[in-house]
VMD Tcl script that builds the backbone (N, CA, C; Angstrom):
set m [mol new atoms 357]
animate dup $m
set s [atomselect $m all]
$s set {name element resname resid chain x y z} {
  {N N UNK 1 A -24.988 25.640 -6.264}
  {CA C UNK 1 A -23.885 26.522 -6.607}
  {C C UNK 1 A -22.938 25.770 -7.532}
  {N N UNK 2 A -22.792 26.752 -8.843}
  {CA C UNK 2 A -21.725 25.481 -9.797}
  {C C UNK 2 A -20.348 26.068 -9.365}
  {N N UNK 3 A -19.497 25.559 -9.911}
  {CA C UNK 3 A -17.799 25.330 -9.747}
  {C C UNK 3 A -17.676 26.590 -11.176}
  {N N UNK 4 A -16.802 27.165 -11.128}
  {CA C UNK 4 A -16.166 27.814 -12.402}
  {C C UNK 4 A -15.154 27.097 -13.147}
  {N N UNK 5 A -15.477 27.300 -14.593}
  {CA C UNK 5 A -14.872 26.293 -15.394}
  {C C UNK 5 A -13.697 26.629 -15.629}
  {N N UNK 6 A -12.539 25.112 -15.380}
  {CA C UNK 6 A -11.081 25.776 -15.533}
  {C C UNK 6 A -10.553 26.029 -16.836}
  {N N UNK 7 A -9.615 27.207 -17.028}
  {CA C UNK 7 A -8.936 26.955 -18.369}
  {C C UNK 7 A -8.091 25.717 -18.479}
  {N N UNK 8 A -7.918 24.775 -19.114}
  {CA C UNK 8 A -7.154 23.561 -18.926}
  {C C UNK 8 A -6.002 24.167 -20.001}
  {N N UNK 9 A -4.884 24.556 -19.299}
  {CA C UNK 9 A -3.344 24.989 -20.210}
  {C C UNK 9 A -2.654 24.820 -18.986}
  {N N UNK 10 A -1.174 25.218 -19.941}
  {CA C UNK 10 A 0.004 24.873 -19.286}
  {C C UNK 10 A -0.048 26.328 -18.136}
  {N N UNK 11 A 0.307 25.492 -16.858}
  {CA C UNK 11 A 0.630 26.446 -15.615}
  {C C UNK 11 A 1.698 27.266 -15.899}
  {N N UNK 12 A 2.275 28.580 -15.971}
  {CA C UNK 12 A 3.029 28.970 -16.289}
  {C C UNK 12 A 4.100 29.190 -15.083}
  {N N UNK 13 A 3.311 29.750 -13.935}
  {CA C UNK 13 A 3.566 30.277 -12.659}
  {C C UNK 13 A 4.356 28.903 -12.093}
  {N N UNK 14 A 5.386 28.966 -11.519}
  {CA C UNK 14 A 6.167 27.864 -10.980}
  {C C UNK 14 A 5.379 26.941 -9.872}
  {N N UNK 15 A 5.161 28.191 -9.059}
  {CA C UNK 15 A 4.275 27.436 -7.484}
  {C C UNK 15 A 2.997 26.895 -7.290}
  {N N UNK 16 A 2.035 27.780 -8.469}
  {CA C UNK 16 A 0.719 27.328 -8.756}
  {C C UNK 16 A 1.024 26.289 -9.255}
  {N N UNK 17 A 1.997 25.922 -10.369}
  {CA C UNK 17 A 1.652 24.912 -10.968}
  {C C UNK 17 A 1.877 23.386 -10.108}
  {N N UNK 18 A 3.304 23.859 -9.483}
  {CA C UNK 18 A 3.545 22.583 -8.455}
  {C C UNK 18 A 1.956 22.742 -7.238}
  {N N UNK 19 A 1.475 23.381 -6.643}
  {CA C UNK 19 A 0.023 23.327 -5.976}
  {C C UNK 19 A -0.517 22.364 -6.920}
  {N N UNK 20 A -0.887 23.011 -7.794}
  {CA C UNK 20 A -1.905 22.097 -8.632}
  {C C UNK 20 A -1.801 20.589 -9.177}
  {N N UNK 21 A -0.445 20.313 -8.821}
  {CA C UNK 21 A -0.176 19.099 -9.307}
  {C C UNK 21 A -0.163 18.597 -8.037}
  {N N UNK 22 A 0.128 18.707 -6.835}
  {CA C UNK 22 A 0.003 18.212 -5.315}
  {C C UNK 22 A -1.596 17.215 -5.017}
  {N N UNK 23 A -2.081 18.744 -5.153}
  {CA C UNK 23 A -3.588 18.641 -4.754}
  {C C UNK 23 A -4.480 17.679 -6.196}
  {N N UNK 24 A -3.922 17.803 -7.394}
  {CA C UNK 24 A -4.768 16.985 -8.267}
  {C C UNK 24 A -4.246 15.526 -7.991}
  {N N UNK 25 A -3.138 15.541 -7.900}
  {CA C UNK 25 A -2.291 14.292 -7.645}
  {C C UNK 25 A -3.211 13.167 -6.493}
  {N N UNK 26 A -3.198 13.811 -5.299}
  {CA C UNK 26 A -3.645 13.399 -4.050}
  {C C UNK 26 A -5.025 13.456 -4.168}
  {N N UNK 27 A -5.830 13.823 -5.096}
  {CA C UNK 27 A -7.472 13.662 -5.282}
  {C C UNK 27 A -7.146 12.360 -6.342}
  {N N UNK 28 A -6.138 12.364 -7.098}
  {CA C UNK 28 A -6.277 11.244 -7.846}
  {C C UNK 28 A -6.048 9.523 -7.381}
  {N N UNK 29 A -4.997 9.603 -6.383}
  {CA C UNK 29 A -5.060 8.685 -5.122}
  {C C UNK 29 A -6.044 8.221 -4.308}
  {N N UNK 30 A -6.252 9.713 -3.951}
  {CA C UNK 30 A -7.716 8.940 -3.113}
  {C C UNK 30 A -8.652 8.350 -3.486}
  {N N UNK 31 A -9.437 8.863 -4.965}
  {CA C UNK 31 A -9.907 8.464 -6.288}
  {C C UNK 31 A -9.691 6.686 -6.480}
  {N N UNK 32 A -8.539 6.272 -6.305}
  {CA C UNK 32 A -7.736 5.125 -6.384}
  {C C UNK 32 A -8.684 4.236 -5.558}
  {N N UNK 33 A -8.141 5.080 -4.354}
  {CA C UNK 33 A -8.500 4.064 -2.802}
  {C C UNK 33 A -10.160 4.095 -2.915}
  {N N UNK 34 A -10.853 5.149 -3.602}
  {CA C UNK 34 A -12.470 5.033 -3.070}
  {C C UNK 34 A -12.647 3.621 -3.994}
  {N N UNK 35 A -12.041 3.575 -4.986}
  {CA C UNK 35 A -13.089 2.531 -6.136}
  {C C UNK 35 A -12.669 1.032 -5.392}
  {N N UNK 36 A -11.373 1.206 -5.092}
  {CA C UNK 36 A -10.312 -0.416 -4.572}
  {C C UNK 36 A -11.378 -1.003 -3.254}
  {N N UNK 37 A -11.432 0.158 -2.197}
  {CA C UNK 37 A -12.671 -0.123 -1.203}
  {C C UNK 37 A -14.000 -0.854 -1.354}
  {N N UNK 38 A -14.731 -0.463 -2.230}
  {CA C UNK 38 A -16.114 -1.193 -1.736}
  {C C UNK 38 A -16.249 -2.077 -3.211}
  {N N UNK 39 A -15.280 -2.151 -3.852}
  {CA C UNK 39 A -14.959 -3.087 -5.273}
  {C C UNK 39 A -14.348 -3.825 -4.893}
  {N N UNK 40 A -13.750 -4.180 -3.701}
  {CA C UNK 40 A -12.927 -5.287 -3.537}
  {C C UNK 40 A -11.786 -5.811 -4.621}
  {N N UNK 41 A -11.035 -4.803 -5.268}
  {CA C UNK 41 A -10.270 -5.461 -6.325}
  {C C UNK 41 A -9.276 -4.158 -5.660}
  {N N UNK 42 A -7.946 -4.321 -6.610}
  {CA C UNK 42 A -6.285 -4.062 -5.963}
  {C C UNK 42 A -6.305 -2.934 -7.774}
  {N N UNK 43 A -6.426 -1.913 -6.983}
  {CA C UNK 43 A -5.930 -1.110 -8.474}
  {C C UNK 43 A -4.278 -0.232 -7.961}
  {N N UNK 44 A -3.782 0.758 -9.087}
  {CA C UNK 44 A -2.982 1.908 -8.589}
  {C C UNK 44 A -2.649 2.711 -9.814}
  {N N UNK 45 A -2.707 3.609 -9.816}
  {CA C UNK 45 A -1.972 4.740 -10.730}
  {C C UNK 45 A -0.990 5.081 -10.654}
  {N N UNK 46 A 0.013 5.654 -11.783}
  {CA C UNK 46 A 1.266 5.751 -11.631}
  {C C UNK 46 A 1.174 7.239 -12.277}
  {N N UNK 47 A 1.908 7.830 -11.163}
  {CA C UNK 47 A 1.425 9.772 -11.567}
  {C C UNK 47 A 3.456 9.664 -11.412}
  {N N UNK 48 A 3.776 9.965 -12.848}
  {CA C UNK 48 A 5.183 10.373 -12.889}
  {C C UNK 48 A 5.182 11.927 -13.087}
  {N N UNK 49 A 6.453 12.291 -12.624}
  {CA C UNK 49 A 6.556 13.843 -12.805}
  {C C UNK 49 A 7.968 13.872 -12.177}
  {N N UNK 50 A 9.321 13.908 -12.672}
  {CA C UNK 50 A 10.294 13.994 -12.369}
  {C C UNK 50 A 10.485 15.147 -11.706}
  {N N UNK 51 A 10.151 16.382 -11.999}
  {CA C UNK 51 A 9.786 18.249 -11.554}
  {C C UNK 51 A 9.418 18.078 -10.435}
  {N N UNK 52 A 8.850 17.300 -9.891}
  {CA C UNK 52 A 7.801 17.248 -8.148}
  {C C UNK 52 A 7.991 16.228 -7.426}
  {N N UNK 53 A 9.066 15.640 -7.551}
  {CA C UNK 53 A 9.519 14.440 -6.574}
  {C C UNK 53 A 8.288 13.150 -6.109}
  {N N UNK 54 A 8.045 12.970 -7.511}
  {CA C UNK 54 A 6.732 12.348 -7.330}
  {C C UNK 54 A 7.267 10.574 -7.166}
  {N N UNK 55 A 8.949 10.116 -6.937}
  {CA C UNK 55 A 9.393 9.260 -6.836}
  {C C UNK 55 A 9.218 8.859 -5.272}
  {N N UNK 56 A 8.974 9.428 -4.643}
  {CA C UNK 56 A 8.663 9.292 -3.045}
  {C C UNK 56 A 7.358 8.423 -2.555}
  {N N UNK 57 A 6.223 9.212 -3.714}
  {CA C UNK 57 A 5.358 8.496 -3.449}
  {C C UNK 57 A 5.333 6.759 -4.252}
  {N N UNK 58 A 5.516 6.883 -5.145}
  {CA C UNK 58 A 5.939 5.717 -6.036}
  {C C UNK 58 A 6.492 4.472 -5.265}
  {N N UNK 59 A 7.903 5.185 -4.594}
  {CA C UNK 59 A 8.190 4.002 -3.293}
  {C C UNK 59 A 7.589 3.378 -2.895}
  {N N UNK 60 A 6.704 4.701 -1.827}
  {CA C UNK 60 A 5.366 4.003 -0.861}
  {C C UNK 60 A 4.585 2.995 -1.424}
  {N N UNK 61 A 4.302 3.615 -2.623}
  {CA C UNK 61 A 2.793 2.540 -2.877}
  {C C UNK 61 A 4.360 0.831 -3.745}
  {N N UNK 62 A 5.099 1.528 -3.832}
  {CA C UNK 62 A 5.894 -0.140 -3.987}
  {C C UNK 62 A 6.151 -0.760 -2.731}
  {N N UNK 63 A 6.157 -0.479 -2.102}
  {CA C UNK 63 A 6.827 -0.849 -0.601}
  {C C UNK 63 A 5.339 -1.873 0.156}
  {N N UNK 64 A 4.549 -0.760 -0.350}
  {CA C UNK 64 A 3.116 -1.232 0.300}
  {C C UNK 64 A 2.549 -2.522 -0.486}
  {N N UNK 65 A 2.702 -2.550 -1.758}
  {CA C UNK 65 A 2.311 -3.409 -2.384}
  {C C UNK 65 A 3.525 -4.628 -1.911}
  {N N UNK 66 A 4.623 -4.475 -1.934}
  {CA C UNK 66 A 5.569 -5.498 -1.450}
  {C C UNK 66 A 5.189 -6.689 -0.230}
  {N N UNK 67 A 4.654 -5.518 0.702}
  {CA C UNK 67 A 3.936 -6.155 2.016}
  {C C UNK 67 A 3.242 -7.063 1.799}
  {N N UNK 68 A 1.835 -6.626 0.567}
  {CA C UNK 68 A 0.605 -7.202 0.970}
  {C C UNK 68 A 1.268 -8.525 -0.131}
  {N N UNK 69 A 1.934 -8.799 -0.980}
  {CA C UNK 69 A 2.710 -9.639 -1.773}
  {C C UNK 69 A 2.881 -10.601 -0.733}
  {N N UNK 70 A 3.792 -10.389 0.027}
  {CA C UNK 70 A 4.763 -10.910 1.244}
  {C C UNK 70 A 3.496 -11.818 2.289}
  {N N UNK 71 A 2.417 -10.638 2.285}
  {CA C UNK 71 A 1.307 -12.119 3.349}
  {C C UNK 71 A 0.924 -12.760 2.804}
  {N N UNK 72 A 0.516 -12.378 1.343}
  {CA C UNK 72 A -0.419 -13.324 0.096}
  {C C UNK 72 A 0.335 -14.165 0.128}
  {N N UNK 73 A 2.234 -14.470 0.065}
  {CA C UNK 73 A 2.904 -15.363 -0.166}
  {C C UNK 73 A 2.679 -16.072 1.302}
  {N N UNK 74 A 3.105 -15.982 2.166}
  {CA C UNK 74 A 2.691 -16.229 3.409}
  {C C UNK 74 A 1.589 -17.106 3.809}
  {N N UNK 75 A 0.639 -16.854 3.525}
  {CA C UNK 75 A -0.605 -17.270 3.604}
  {C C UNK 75 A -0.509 -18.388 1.940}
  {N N UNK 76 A -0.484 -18.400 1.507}
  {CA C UNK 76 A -0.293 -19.604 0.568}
  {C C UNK 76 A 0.786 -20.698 1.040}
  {N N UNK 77 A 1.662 -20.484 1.223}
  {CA C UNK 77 A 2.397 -21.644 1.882}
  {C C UNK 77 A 1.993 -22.067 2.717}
  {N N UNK 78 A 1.372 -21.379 3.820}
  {CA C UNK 78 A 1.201 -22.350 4.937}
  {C C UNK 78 A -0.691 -23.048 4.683}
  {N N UNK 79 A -0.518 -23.311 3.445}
  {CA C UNK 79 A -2.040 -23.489 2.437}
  {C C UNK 79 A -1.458 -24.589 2.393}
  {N N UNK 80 A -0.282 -25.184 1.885}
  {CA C UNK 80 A 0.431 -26.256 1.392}
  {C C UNK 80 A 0.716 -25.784 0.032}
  {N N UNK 81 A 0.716 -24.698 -0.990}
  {CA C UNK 81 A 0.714 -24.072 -1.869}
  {C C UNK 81 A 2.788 -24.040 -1.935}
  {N N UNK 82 A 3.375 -24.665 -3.069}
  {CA C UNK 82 A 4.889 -24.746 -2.902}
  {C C UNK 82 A 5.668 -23.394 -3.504}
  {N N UNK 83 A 5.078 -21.969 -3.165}
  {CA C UNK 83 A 5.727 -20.486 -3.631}
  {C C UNK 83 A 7.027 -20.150 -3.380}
  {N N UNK 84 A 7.695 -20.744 -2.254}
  {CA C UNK 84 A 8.504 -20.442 -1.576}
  {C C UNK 84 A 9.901 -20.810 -2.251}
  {N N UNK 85 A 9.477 -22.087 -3.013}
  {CA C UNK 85 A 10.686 -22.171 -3.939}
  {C C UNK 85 A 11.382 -21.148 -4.885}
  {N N UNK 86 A 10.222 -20.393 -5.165}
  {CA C UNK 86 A 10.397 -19.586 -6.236}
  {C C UNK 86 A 11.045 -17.883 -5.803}
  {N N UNK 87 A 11.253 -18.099 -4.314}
  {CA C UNK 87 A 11.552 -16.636 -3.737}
  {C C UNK 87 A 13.268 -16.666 -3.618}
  {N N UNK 88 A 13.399 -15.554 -4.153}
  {CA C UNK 88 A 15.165 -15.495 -3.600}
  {C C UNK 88 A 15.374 -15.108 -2.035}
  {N N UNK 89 A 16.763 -15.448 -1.442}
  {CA C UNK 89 A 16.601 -14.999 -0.068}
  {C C UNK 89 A 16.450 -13.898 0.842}
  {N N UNK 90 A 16.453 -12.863 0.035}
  {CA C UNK 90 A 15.986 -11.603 0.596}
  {C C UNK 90 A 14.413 -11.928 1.059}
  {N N UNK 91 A 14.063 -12.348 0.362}
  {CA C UNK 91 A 12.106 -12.199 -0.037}
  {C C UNK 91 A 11.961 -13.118 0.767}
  {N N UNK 92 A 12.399 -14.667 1.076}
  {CA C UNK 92 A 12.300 -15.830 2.611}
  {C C UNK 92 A 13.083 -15.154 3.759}
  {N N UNK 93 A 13.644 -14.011 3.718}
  {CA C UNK 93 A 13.856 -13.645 5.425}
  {C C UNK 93 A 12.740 -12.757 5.430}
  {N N UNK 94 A 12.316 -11.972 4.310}
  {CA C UNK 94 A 10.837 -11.305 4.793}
  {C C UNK 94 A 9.676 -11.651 5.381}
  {N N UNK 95 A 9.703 -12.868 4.321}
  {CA C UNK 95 A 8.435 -13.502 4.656}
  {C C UNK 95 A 8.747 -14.531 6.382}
  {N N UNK 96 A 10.068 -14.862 6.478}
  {CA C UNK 96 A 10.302 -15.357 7.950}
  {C C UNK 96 A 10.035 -13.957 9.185}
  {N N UNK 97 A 10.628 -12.811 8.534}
  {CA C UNK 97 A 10.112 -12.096 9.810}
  {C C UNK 97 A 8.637 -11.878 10.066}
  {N N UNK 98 A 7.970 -11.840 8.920}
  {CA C UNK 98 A 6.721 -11.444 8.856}
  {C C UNK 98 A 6.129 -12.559 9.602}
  {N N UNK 99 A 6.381 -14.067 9.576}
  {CA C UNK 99 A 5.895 -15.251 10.035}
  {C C UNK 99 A 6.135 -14.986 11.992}
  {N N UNK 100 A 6.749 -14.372 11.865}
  {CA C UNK 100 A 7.561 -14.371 13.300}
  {C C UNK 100 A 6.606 -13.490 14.271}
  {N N UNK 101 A 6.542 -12.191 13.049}
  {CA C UNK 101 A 5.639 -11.167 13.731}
  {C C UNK 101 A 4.524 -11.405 13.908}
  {N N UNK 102 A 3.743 -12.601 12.737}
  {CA C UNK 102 A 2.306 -13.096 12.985}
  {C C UNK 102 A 2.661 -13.916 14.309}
  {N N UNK 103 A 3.493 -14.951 14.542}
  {CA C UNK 103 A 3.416 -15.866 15.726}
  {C C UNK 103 A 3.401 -15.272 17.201}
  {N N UNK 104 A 4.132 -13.867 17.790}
  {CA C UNK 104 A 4.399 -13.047 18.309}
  {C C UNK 104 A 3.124 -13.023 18.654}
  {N N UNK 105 A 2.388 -12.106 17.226}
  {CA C UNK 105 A 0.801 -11.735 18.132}
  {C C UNK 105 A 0.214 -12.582 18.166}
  {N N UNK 106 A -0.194 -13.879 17.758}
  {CA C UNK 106 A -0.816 -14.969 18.166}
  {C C UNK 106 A -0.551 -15.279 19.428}
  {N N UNK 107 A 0.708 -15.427 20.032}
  {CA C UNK 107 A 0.842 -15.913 21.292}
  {C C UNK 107 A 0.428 -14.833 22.429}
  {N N UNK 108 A 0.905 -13.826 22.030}
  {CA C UNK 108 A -0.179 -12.492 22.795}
  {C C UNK 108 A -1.325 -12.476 23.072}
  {N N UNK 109 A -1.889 -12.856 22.125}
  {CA C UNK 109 A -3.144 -13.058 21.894}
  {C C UNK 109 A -4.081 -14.072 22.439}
  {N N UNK 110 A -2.930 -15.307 22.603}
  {CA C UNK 110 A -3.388 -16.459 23.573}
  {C C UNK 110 A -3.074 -16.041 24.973}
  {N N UNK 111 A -2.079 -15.409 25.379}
  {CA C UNK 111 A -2.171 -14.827 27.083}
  {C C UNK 111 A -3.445 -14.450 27.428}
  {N N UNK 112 A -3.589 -13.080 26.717}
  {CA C UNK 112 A -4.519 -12.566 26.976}
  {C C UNK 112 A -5.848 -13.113 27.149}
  {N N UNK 113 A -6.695 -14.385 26.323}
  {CA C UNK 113 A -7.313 -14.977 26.356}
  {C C UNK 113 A -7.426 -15.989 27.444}
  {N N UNK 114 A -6.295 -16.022 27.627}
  {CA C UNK 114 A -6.110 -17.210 28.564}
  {C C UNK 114 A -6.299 -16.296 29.858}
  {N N UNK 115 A -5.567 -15.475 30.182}
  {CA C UNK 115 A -5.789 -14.617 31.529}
  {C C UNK 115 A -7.041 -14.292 31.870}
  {N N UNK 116 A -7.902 -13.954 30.514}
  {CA C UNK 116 A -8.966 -13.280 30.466}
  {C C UNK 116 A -10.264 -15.162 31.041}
  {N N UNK 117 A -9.484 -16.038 30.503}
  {CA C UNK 117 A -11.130 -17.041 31.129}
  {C C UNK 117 A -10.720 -17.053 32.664}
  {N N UNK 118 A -9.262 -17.268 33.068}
  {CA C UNK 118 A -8.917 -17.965 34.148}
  {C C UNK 118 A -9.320 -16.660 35.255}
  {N N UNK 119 A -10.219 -15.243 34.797}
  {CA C UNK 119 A -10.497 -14.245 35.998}
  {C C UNK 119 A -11.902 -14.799 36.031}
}
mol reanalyze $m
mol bondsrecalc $m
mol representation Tube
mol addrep $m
């Protein structure tokens, strides 16, 4: 069964057009995530559209990328790797809470282990 071919023009209709930019938007994301998955490499697209509050998502994927920044930095210092110089102090209390939150579950992690030989 084929697909019917779209007219590719300007949406005129207000609501269709915001639909259509939702749903192409979010196939184009996922699109993102299928290739980043089994390619093992860090991609992202940047879908601007001031009309559709497309600054929300933009955040996210900054916020998210911030994170995985924050362990990469993380994980290099405690490499012996000297990054840390180069962070202002907003970015070393991140990376200290983040250190905190890894030590947290490590030690959890040793209870549990530990409870778990001594049954």
């Amino acid at each position: 069964m084929s697909r019917k071919k779209i007219k590719l023009a300007y949406i005129t209709n207000d609501s269709a057009r915001k639909t259509t930019y939702k749903r192409r938007s979010k196939g184009l994301v996922k699109k993102v995530r299928e290739l980043t998955t089994p390619c093992g490499i860090e991609a992202f697209a940047i879908i601007n559209s001031p009309d559709f509050g497309s600054q929300a998502e933009l955040w996210k994927l900054q916020e998210e990328n911030y994170r995985k920044e924050l362990n990469k930095v993380m994980f290099e210092s405690l490499s012996g790797n000297g990054i840390l110089q180069s962070l202002n102090t907003m970015d070393l209390n991140e990376v200290g809470r983040l250190v905190k939150k890894n030590l947290t579950n490590i030690d959890d992690r040793i209870r549990v282990l530990t409870k778990a030989s001594r049954s």
